[in-house]
Every structure is written in C-alpha cells, then in structure tokens.
VOGU-3710 file (C-alpha; in Angstrom, 3 decimals, decimal comma):
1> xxxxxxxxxx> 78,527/125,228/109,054  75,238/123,629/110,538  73,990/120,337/108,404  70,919/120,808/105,982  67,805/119,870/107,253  65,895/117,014/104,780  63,020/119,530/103,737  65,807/122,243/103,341  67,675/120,341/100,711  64,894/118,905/99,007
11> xxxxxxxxxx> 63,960/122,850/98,565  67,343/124,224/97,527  67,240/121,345/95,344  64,324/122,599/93,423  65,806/125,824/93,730  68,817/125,828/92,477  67,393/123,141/89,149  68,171/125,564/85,961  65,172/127,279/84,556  63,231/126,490/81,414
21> xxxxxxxxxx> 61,432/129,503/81,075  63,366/132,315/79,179  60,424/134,131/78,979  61,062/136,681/81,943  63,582/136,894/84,859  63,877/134,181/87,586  62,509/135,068/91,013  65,237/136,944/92,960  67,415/136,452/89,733  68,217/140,474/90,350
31> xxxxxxxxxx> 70,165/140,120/93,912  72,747/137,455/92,161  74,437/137,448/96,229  71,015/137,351/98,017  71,195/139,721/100,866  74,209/140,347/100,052  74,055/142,417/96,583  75,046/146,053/96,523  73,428/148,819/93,858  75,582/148,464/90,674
41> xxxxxxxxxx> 77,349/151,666/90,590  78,103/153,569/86,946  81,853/153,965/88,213  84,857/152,482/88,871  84,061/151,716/92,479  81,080/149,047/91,180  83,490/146,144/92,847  84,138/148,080/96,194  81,470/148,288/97,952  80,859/146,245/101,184
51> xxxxxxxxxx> 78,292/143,445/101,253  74,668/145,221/101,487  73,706/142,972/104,962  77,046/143,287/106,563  76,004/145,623/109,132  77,042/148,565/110,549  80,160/147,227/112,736  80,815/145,285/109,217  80,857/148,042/107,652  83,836/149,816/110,506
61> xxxxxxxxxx> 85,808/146,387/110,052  85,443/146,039/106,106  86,720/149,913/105,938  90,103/148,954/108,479  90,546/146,092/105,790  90,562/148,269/103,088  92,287/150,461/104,119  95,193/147,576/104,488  94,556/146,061/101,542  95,075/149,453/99,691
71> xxxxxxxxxx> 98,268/150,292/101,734  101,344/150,637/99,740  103,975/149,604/101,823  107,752/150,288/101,828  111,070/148,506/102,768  112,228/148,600/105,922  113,773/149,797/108,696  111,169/152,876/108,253  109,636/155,182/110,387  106,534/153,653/108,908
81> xxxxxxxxxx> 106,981/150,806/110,739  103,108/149,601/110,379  103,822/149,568/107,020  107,686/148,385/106,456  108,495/145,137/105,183  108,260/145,349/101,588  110,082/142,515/99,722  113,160/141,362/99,432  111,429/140,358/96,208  108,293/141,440/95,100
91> xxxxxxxxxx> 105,394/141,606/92,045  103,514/144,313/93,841  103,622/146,955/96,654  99,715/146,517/97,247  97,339/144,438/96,796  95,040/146,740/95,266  97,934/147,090/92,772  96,694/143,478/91,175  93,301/143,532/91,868  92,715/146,728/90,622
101> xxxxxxxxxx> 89,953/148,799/92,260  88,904/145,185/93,566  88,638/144,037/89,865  90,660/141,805/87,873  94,162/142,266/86,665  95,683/142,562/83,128  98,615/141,876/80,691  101,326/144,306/80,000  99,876/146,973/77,155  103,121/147,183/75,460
111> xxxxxxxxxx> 106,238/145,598/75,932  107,766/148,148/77,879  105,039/148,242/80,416  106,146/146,662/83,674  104,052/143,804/84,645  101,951/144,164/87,844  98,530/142,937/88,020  99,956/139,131/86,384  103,087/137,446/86,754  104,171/133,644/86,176
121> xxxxxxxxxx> 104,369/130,862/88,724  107,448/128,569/88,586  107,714/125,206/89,608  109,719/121,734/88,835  108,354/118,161/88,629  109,424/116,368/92,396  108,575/113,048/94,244  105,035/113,245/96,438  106,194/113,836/99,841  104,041/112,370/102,470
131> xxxxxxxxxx> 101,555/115,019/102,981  101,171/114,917/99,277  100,971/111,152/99,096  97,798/111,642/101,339  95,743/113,016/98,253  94,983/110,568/95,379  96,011/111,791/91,859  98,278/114,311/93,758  100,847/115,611/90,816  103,975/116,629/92,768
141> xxxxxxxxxx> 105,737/119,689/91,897  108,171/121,891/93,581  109,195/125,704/93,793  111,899/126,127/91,261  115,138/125,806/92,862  116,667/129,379/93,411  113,786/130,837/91,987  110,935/129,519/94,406  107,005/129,298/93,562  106,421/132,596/91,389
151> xxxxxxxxxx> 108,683/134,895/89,206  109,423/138,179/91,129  109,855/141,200/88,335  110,848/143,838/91,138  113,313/144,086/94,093  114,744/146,219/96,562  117,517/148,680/96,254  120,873/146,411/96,042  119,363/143,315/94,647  118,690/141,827/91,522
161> xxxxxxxxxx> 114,736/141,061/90,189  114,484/137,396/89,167  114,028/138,602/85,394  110,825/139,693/83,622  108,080/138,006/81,888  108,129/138,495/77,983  105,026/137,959/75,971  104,487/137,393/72,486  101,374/136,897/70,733  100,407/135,296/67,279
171> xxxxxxxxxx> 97,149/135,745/65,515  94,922/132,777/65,325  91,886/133,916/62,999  88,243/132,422/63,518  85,940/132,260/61,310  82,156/132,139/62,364  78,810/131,565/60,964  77,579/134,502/58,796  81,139/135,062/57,905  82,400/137,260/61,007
181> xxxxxxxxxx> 86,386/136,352/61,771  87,879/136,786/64,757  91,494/136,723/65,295  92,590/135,301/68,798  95,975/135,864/70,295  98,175/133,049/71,145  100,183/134,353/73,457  104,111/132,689/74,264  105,963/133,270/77,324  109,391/133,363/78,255
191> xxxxxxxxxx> 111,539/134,849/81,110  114,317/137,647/80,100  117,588/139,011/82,469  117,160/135,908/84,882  118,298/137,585/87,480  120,410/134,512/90,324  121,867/132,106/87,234  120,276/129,710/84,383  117,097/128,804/84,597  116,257/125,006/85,325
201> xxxxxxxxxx> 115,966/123,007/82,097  112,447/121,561/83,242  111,367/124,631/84,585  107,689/125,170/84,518  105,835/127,988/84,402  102,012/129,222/83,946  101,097/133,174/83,832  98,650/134,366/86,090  95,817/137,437/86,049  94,763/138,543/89,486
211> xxxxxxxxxx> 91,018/137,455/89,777  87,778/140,143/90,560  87,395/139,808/94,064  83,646/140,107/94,331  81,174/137,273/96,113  84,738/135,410/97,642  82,641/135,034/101,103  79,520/133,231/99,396  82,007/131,070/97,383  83,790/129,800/100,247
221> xxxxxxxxxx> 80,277/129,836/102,131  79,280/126,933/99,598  79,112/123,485/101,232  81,753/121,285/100,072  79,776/118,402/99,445  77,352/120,079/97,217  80,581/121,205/95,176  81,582/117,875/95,064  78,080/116,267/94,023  78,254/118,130/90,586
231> xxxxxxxxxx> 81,877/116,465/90,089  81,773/113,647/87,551  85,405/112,658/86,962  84,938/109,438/84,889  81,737/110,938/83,016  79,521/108,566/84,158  76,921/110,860/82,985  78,334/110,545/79,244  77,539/114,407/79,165  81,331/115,016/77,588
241> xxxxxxxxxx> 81,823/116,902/81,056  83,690/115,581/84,050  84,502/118,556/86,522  87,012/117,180/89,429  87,159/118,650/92,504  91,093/119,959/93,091  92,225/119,175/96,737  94,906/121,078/98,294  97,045/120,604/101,621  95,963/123,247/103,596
251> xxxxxxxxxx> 99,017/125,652/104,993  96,744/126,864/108,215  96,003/123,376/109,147  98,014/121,180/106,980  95,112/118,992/106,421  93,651/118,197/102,810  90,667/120,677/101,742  88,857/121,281/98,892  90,074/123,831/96,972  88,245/126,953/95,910
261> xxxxxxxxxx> 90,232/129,919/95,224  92,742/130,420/92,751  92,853/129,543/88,644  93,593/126,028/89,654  91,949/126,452/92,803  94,711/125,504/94,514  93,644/127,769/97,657  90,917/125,867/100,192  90,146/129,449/101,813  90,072/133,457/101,168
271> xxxxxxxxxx> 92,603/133,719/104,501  95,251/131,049/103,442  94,838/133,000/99,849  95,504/136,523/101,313  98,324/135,189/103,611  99,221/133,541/100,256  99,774/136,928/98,615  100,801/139,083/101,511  103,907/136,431/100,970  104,687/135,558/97,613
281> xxxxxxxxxx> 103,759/139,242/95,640  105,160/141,606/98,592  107,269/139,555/100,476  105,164/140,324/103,523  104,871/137,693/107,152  101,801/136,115/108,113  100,980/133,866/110,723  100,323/131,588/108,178  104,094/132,140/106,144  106,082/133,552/108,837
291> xxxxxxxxxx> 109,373/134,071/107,019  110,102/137,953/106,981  111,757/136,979/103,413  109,207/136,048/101,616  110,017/134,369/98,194  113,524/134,437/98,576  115,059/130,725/98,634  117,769/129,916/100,645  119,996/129,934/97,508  119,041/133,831/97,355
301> xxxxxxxxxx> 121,461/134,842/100,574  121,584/138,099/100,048  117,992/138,827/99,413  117,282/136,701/102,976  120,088/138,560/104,676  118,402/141,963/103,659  116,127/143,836/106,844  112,324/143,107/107,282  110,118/144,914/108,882  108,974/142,053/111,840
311> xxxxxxxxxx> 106,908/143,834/114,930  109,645/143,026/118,315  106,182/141,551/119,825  104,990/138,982/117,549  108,100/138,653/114,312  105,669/139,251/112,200  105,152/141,952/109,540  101,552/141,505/108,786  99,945/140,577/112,205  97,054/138,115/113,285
321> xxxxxxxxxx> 94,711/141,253/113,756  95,789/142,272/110,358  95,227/139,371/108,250  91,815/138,906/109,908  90,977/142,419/109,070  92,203/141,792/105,216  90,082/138,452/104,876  87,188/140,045/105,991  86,940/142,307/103,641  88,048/140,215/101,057
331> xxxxxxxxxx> 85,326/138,080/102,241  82,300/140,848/102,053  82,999/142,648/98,938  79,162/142,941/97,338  78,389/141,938/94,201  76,370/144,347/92,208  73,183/143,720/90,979  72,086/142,531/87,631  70,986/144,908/84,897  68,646/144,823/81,951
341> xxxxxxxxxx> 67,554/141,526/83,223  64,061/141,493/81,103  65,180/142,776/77,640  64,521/140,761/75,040  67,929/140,412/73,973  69,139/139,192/77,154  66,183/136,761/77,868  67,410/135,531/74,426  71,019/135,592/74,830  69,972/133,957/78,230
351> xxxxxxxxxx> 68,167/130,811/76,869  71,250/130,635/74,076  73,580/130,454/77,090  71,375/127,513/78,658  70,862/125,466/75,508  74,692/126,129/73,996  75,561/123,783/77,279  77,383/126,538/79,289  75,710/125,619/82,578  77,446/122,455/83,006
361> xxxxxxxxxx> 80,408/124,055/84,077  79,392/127,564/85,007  76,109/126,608/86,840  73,772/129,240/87,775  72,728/129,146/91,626  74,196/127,384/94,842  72,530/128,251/98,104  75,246/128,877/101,004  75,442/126,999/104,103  74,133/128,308/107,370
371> xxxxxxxxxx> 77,241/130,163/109,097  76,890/130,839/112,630  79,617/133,559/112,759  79,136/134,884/109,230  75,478/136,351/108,911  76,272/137,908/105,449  77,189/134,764/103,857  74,594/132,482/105,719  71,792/131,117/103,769  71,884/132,528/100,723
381> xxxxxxxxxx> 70,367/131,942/97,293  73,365/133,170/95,243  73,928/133,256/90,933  77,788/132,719/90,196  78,167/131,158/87,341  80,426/128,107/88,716  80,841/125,090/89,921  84,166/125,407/91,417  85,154/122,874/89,798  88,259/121,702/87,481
391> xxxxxxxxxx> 87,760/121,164/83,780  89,828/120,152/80,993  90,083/123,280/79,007  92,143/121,761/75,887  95,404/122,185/74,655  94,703/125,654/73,628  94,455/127,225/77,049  96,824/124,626/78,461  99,804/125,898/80,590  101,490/122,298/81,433
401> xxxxxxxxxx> 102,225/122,764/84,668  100,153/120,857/87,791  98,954/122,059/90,964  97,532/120,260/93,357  95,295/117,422/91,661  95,230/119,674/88,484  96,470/118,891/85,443  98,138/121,274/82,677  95,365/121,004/81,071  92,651/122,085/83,780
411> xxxxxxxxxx> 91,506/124,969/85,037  88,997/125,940/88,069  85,376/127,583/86,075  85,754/131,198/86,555  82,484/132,505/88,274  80,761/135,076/85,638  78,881/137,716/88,388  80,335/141,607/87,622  81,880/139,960/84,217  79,946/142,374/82,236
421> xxxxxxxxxx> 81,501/145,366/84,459  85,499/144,493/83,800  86,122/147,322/81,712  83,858/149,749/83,637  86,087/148,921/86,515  89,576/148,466/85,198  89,148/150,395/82,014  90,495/147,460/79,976  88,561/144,143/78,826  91,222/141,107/79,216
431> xxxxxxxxxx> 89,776/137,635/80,323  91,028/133,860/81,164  94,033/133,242/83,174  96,212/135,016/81,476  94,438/137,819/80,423  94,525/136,777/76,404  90,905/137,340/75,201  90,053/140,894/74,529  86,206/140,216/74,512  84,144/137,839/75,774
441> xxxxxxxxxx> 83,767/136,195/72,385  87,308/135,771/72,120  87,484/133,987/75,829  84,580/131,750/74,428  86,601/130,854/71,261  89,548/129,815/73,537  87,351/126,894/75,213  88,506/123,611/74,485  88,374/120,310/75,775  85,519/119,662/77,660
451> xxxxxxxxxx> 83,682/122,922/76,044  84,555/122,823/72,607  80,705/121,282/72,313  79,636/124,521/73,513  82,249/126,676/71,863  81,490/124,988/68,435  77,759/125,791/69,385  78,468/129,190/69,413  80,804/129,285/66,330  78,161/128,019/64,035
461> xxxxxxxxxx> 74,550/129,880/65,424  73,181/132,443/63,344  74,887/136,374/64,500  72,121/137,463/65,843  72,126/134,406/68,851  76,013/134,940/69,365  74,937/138,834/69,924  72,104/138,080/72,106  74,550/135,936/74,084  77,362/137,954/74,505
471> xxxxxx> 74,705/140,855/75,680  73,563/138,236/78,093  76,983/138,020/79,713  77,242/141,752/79,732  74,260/142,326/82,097  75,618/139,448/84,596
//
C-alpha cells in the first residue's frame, strides 16, 4: 500500500469530515464503494454480483471463486476427489450455506430447525503464551479442551456431533416516546447431547451469525493507521466513546495485525478469514490450517483417525490456487448502490442519524489506500458505516468471552452498506451477532454501553424522527 501524499491526506481529510447539510445527497454519496458499486438488483442476487471495475479477467477469476465458494462438498475417499474432505466435524457443507446468497446468516426458526448459518464459539480462560504476551491488554483464552474453538452441530457417518446449540428467548418490552412498545428478545444459550463427555465448568461460549459479505476488499483496503486515528481508548475526547483497535496474531505470518474481520474482529485479513472457515465450519485444509481434521482435538481420536480428502501432491484439501481463488472473490463482491437517496424522509432520517450520535462509531466514509495489485480496491471514496473499531456494547449484548484484545463486553461496529437489503436477500430480517433483533429498531434498542446516549436518543424523539431514521437505514 503506497504512503499518502501530504496534499492527498489533507484532501481525504476534508473528504471524508461528516456533512452538515441534510438538505440533498452528498457528492458521489450514490456509489457507497466508489468504482466499485454494482446496480442494486430487486432480487435475491443484490449481494452477488462482482465489483463493477473488476475487469473482465476479474470477472473469469471472481466466477472460479464462486463457483468454490458455492461447492457443497462431501466426505471422502470420493470419486469427487476435488471436492472430498468434508469434516470429521462440521457446521456447514458450504460456505454459501452461512452466508446465504452472499448475505448474512440467521438463528434457528424453530427449535427443531438445525442450526447452519450461526453456531457458538468455545473457549477457556489460559495463561498468555509468548506470542500472546507480545500484544498489550492481550486476554488469553484457549480452545475448549476436547471440544476445540467452535461447537460442531454435524458429523460424519460413525461419529458423534459435539451437541447442539439451544436457544431460548425472553421478552424484554420497550417502551418509546409516543407510546409505541417494543418487545426485544433476550435470547439464552446452552449446549444439549454434548457429544465426547461433560462440558468444562468454565467453558465459554459466544453465538455467532455469519456476516454479509459485501465491500470485504475496500474494508481490508483501509489503511491501518487511519483506523487507528479514530481509536480513543481512554476517551480523551470526553465524547462517552472510546473505540479500541483489536489486534490479533496473525496465523499466515504469525505477526500481530490489526484486526478487521470478524464480530470481534479477531481476523487481520479476508484470506486468513476464509482459510479460517474452510477449517473450523467444514473441516477443510488450507495452507494456512493444514490439518486434514479440522476441529477435531487430539482428545477426539476417532474423528482424527477418520479419512480426508488431502491431494497426494500438496496434503492439502483446499489448495493454494484454491484459497486464492475463494479470497478473491470474497474480496470483490460489489456493493449495491444506494436508493431513494433524496426523499425527504431519508434526508430526514439521515440528519436524525447524524445528530442522534451514530457516526461516532459507524462513521460514514474512509478513502482506501492505493493498492498496486488490487485496482478495484485502490483509491476509493467508500460509505460503510464503520470504524472497524471495538466498542463497549453493554451488558445487554455482552457474551463474556474475550478474543484477542476484546473484552466480553465489546464488539467490532458492524458496517451498515446493503443493511436495508437483508431480507430482500435472505428472506428473513435478523441483526447483531447473534441474530436477536428482528428489525432494525430492535438492534438499535439492544445498544448499550458506549451507545446507550444514542439509543436513549432514539427512545425518546418524537415517531415520526424514529420513522424517518429507520427509512434512512433502509435505503443504505
């Protein structure tokens, strides 16, 4: 990534400033990923199409990755051997089976419904190790002993699943200004048929929604340091926000990076997340997690002495040429344009959005770095709605369990682009982590901590503002 020139960051700087004027749309407000932006389409496919400037050999390359990251692959030995591997354990046989049609995932309708687009992560409290010792505020954890990193609901033929996520929810009723009430679910978690023996007594564990998979590219394509100019961990500003940057050992180079991706963002890049995936929900090998086993500890023998599916020339079941193909397009799937942008509504709902104090964790516009070897991230003016950033969401949304630098308590701002197309896509509306808020106004209500200011903003404006600003989010 080439360093900014002094008259280029004095004019991003101006650029990026939020607006004052809610009167009309910002300049190039309607291509939210610059260049990048795709039409939005009135169908499920609005999250699938490839980045608008990636090009015609883009376009041959982002099609190969699709049509891996759409593959539903099987245990092995098979005569599919491209696509054998599957498991031992597994949440998923694809990974379009979480993020699904590119979207976000979803909790369980009913209680019978298997869960496949969430699941729960797992992990102990430990002792820093040394690479973990490297990173100040570093809260050590450790896979669950027998159980590893994540809960695995399915398994092959002759083993045992790990057990199943249970959820129960109790009604929380809110009342707002003008007398509306709306009743929130609390949801409680707990793990049924464990599967290989008790469950540790300090077991923690945090349920998980796959995330949209739009813009990725231009997120990662943000310079780090302008990420970590917005962070404000002691609140020097006396704002009430103090965003910290979470920072991660990197698996690929086993270096610490910021990190990006993830709820926590405890990813630092879209490859190292994919590999992280291809791993933990299939069971699949990577360069990057070369165990054909996948999840299964080394207390789990017979799920490690089960067949994989490793390629004789290179042990792996999901090759170099492979993950590169999946990254890319995970990295180049276009984000659709805005819509309605000049109603009045939205203009209002807009300014409400701005004043409420929203943008101080989900801030408008970043301008990407100039990438030699990725045109169709490079230099662009782009509107996600984050900071990338960790924030103390309150004990409401709190899962108590760490990752990385991130506490129980914290959680990475979601970026808002496509938000307003969720149930166009998936045909169901569930936001946050965990997939608890059926609306948008219920995933406000849930903000605590640092944004209860701007959640009790919203409780207490007149109907009409909370309407303008929920129509707002729908045309993002």
């Amino acid at each position: 990534m080439l360093p900014r020139t002094a008259d280029e960051a004095a004019r991003i700087s101006r650029i990026v400033t939020p607006t004052r004027d809610f009167s009309k749309p910002e300049r190039f407000e309607a291509k939210p990923a610059g260049a990048a932006t795709v039409r939005a389409k009135p169908t499920t496919d609005a999250f699938s199409d490839p980045s608008a400037n990636v090009g015609l050999e883009g376009r041959m390359t982002f099609n190969l990755g699709n049509g891996l990251f759409t593959r539903s692959w099987v245990s092995a030995p098979s005569s599919t051997t491209a696509a054998d591997g599957l498991g031992p354990l597994y949440n998923a046989r694809a990974c379009q089976s979480c993020h699904l049609k590119d979207g976000r995932g979803h909790p369980p309708a009913t209680a019978d419904e298997p869960a496949v687009s969430m699941f729960l992560r797992l992990s102990v409290p430990a002792k820093p190790d040394a690479a973990m010792a490297r990173i100040a505020g570093y809260l050590a954890t450790a896979p669950a002993p027998v159980y590893g990193g994540q809960l695995q609901n399915f398994a092959l033929p002759g083993l045992p699943a790990e057990g199943h996520m249970k959820i129960r929810y109790a009604e929380k009723p809110v009342k707002l200004a003008g007398g509306e009430v709306v009743r929130l679910r609390q949801p409680h978690y707990s793990i049924a048929d464990p599967g290989y023996g008790p469950l540790p007594k300090d077991l923690m564990i945090s349920p998980r929604v796959a995330p949209q998979m739009i813009g990725l590219g231009l997120l990662e394509a943000i310079p780090a340091a302008e990420i970590l100019a917005h962070a404000d961990p002691d609140d020097r500003d006396g704002d009430g926000i103090s965003g910290r940057a979470n920072v991660v050992i990197s698996d690929q180079f086993g270096v610490p990076m910021l990190g990006r991706f993830g709820h926590k963002a405890g990813q630092p890049s879209i490859r190292e997340q994919s590999a992280a995936a291809f791993s933990g929900d299939m069971g699949l090998s990577t360069p990057i997690h070369p165990s054909g086993a996948g999840e299964c500890t080394e207390d789990q023998t017979a799920c490690r002495a089960m067949p994989d599916g490793a390629d004789p020339e290179d042990g792996l079941e999901v090759s170099k040429a492979s993950l590169d193909l999946v990254t890319f397009y995970a990295r180049n799937l276009g984000v659709p344009a805005r819509r309605d942008m000049d109603d009045p509504q939205v203009l209002h709902g807009k300014k409400v959005f701005y004043d409420s104090g929203c943008i101080a964790c989900h801030r408008p516009k970043f301008v990407t770095g100039r990438l030699k070897d990725q045109p169709a991230q490079s230099f662009q003016l782009i509107w996600p709605y984050t900071d990338l950033l960790l924030h103390d969401m309150g004990e409401g949304l709190a899962d108590r369990r760490p990752e990385g630098r991130a506490t129980g308590r914290e959680w990475r701002t979601a970026p808002l682009w496509g938000i307003g197309l969720t149930e166009q896509v998936t045909g169901r509306t569930s936001y946050l982590h965990d997939g608890r808020a059926r609306t948008l106004l219920e995933a406000i209500l849930w903000h605590g901590g640092e944004a209860k200011a701007a959640r009790d903003r919203v409780v207490s404006m007149p109907p009409e503002d909370r309407a303008a600003l929920i129509r707002y989010l729908k045309s993002l």
